[in-house]
C-alpha positions in Angstrom: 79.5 98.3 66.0 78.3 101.8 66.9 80.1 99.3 65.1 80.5 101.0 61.8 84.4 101.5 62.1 85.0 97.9 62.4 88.0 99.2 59.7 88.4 102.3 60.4 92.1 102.0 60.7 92.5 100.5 57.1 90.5 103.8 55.7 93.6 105.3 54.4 94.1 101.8 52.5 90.9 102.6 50.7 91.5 106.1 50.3 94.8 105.5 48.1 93.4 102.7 46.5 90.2 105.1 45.1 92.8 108.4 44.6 95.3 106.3 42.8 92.8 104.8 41.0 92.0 108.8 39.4 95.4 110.5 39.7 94.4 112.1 42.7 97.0 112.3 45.9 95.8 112.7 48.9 95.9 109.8 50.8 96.9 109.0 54.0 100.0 106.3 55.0 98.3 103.8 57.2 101.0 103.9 59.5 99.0 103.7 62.6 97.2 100.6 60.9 96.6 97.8 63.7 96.8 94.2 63.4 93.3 93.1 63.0 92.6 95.7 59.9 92.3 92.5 57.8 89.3 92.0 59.4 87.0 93.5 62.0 84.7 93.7 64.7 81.0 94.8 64.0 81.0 96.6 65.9 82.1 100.2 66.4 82.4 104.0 66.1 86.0 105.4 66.2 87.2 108.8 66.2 88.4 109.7 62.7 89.6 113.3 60.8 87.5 115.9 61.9 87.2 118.1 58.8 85.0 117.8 56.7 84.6 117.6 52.8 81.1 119.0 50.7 80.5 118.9 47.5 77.1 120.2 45.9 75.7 116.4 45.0 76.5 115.4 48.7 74.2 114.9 51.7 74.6 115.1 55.1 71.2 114.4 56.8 69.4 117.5 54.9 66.4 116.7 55.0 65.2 118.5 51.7 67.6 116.3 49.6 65.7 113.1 50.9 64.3 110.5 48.0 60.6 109.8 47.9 59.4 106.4 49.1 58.6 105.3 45.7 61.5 106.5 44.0 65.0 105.0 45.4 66.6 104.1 42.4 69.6 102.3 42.7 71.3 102.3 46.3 75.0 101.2 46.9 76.7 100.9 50.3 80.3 102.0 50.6 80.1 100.5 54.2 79.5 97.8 56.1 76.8 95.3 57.3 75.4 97.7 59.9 74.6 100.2 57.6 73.2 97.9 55.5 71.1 96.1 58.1 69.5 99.4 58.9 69.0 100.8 55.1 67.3 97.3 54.9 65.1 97.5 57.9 63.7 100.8 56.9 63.0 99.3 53.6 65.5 100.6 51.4 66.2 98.3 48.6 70.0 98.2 48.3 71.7 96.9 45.1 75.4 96.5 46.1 77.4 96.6 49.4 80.8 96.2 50.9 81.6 94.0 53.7 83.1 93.4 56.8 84.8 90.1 55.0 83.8 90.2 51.5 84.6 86.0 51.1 82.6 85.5 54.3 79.5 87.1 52.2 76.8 89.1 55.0 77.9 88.1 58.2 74.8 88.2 61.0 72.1 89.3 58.4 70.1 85.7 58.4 66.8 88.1 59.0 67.3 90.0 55.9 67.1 88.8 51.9 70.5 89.7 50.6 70.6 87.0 47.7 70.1 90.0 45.3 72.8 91.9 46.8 76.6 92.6 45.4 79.5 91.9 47.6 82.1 93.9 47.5 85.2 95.2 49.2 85.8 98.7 49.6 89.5 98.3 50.7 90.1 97.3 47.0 87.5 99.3 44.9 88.1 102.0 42.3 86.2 104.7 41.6 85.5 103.2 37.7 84.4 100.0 39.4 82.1 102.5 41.8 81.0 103.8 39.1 80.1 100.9 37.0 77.4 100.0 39.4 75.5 102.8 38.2 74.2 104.1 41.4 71.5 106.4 42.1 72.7 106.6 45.3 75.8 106.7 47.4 75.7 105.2 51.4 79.3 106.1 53.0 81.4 107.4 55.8 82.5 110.9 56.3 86.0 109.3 57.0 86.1 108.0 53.2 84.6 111.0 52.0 87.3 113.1 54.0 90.2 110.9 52.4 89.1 110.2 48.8 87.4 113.5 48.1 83.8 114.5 48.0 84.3 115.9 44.4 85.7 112.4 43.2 82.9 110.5 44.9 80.4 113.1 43.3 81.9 112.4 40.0 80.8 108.6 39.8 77.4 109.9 38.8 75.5 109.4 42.0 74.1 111.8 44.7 76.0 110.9 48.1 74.8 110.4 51.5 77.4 110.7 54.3 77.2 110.0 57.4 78.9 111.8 60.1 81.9 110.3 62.5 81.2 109.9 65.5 77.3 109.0 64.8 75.8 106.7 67.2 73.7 103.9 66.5 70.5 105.9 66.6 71.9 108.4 65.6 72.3 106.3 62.0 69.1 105.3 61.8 67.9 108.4 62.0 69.8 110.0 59.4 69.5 107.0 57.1 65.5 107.4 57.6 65.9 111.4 56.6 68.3 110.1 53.5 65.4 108.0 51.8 62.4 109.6 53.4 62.3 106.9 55.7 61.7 109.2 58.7 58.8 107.3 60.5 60.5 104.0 60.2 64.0 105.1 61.4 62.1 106.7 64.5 60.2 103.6 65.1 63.4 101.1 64.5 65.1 103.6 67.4 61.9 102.9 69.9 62.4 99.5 69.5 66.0 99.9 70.7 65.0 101.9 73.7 62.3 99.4 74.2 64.4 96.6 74.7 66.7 98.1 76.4 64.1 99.4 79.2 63.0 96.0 79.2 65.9 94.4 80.0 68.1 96.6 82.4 66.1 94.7 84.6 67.3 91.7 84.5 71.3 92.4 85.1 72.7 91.4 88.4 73.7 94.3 90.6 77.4 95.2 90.8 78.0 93.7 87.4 81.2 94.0 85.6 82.6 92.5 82.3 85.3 92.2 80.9 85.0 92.5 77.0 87.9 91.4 74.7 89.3 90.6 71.0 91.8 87.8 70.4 93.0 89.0 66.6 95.1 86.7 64.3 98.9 87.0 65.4 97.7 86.8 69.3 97.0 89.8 70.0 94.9 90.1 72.2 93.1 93.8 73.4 90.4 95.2 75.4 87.7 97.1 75.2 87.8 99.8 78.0 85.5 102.6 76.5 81.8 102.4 75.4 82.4 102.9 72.0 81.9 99.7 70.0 78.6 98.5 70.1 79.1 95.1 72.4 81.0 97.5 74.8 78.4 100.4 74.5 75.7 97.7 75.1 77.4 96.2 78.1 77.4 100.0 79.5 73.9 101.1 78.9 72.5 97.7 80.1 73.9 99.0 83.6 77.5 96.8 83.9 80.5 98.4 84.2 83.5 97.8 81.6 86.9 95.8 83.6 89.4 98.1 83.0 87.9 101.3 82.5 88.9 103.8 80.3 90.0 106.2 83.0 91.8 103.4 84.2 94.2 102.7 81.3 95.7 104.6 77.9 93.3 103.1 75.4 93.3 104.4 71.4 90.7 105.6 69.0 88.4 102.6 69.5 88.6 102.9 73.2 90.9 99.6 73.2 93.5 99.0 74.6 95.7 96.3 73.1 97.3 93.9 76.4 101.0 92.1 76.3 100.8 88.9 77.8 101.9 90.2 81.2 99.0 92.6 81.1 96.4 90.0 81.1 95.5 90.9 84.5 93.3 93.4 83.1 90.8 91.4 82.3 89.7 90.7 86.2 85.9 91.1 85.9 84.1 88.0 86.4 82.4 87.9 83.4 84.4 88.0 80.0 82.6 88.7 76.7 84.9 87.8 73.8 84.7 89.3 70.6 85.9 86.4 68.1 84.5 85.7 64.1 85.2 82.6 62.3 85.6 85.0 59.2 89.1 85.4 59.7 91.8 83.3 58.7 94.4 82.5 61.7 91.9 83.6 64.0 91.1 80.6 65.7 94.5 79.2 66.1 95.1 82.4 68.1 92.3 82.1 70.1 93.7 79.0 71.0 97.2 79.2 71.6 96.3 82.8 74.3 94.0 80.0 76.4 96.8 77.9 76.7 98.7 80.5 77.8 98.7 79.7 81.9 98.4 83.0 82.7 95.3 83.1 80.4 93.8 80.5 82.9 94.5 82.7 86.0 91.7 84.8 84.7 88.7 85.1 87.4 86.3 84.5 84.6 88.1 81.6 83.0 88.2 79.6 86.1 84.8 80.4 86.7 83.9 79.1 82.9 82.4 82.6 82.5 83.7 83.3 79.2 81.2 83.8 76.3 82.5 84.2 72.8 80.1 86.1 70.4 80.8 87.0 66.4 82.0 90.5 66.6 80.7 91.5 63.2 77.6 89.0 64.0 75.4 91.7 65.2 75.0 94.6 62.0 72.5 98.0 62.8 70.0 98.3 65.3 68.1 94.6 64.1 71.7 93.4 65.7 71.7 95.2 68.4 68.8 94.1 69.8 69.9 90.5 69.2 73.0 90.9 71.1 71.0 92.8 74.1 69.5 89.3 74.4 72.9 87.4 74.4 74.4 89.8 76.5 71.9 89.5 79.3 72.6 85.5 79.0 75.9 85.8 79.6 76.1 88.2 82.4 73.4 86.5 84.4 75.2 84.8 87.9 
């Protein structure tokens, strides 16, 4: 969500999984893994290891490696959906991509044709099995670059575009657009960002404040105190103001903050905008046992019945976005 990081936690999963798969041995240990890494929100960008790894075959928004319009080739997404959403509304035919939750297939791309495209999961894909998709073209994260190795990635045969931690939405689009030579559409997908935005800053309440949270499988519930996922970044630039803030509480990576049940409290704004996907087994059960928890129902915007639920991985790349600017304005109006 920007929501690209919706796994970010499970990278060093993916990163053994691809250096074991060659011999290699640098990996990290997953040990500050959290609990909802089977799974994941759409929606955000996390901080991740700073370095960063080059190799002569990889890109990093240069623009004189970009691919003519009429010449793709073959274009495989190490990712998830909102990379793909954007690489597909700047016209970028795409021939394989991971997923948020592979089984689930493309989660909140109903406005794109994906029939042609292969699912796969990233957390459990090799470099041969990379490589056997015979791609022209490598989409990923610098965060899997940094882990697996820009050489071994280079290796599968295929010229590899990363894109930088820390990129914001726009930010991808843009460099996606300068990847393919898609610079005109990526700057015209961004305008119609900004455009809806303008257009509907306008119609949030004054003094608005949401609360927006997760309920993950196991009941563990956390909240989103920073603008750095995209429902919590959109909840900011629309003009509300996040319940708690992050200057308020110790919040990780991912500008969450995960609450015990006697930390509830937190969530005092009276609006609530929960994160929840039907993608995940166990999740629903734990949805349901926290709001019969009777502290749960002390909440200001559960007695008020101001709680709206939306898919967190429901809303891929800017074409997303801009559908979940229109939800969110629903459910913050009085």
């Amino acid at each position: 969500m920007n929501t690209r990081t919706s796994r970010l936690l499970a990278g060093t999963v993916v990163a053994a999984l691809l250096v074991a798969a060659c011999g290699g041995d640098d990996a990290g240990d997953g040990s500050d893994a959290a609990p909802e890494t089977t799974a994941a929100a759409p929606e955000t960008t996390a901080a991740a290891p700073e370095t960063t790894a080059a190799a002569p075959e990889t890109t990093a928004a240069a623009p004189e490696t970009t691919v003519p319009m009429a010449d793709v080739g073959r274009v495989v997404v190490v990712a998830e959906e909102g990379v793909l959403a954007d690489l597909l509304s700047l016209g970028v035919p795409v021939a394989a991509s991971s997923a948020t939750v592979p089984e689930a297939g493309f989660i909140g791309m109903d406005e794109f044709d994906t029939s042609g495209i292969e699912i796969f999961d990233y957390l459990t894909l090799s470099l041969e099995e990379l490589a056997a998709y015979d791609a022209d073209h490598i989409v990923t994260w610098e965060f899997i670059v940094n882990q697996v190795g820009a050489e071994q990635l280079a290796g599968v045969g295929a010229e590899v575009h990363v894109l930088p931690d820390g990129s914001t939405t726009r930010e991808q689009a843009i460099l996606l657009g300068e990847f393919f030579g898609r610079q005109a559409q990526a700057e015209e997908l961004v305008a119609e960002l900004d455009a809806e935005y303008a257009a509907s800053q306008g119609e949030v309440p004054d003094g608005c404040e949401v609360s927006v949270a997760a309920i993950y499988a196991g009941a563990n519930v956390a909240v989103f105190a920073e603008p750095i996922w995209t429902a919590p970044s959109a909840v900011t630039e629309l003009g509300c103001q996040l319940v708690p803030r992050g200057d308020e509480v110790d919040t990780d990576r991912n500008g969450r903050l995960y609450l015990s049940l006697e930390q509830l409290g937190l969530l005092s704004a009276p609006t609530m905008i929960l994160l929840q996907t039907e993608a995940v087994d166990g999740e629903a059960e734990s949805v349901a046992e926290i709001e019969a928890n009777p502290l749960w129902q002390t909440l200001p915007a559960v007695q008020a019945d101001r709680v709206t639920v939306l898919d967190r991985i429901g809303y891929p790349g800017i074409a997303g976005e801009i559908r979940l600017i229109d939800d969110l304005i629903v459910a913050v109006q009085p």
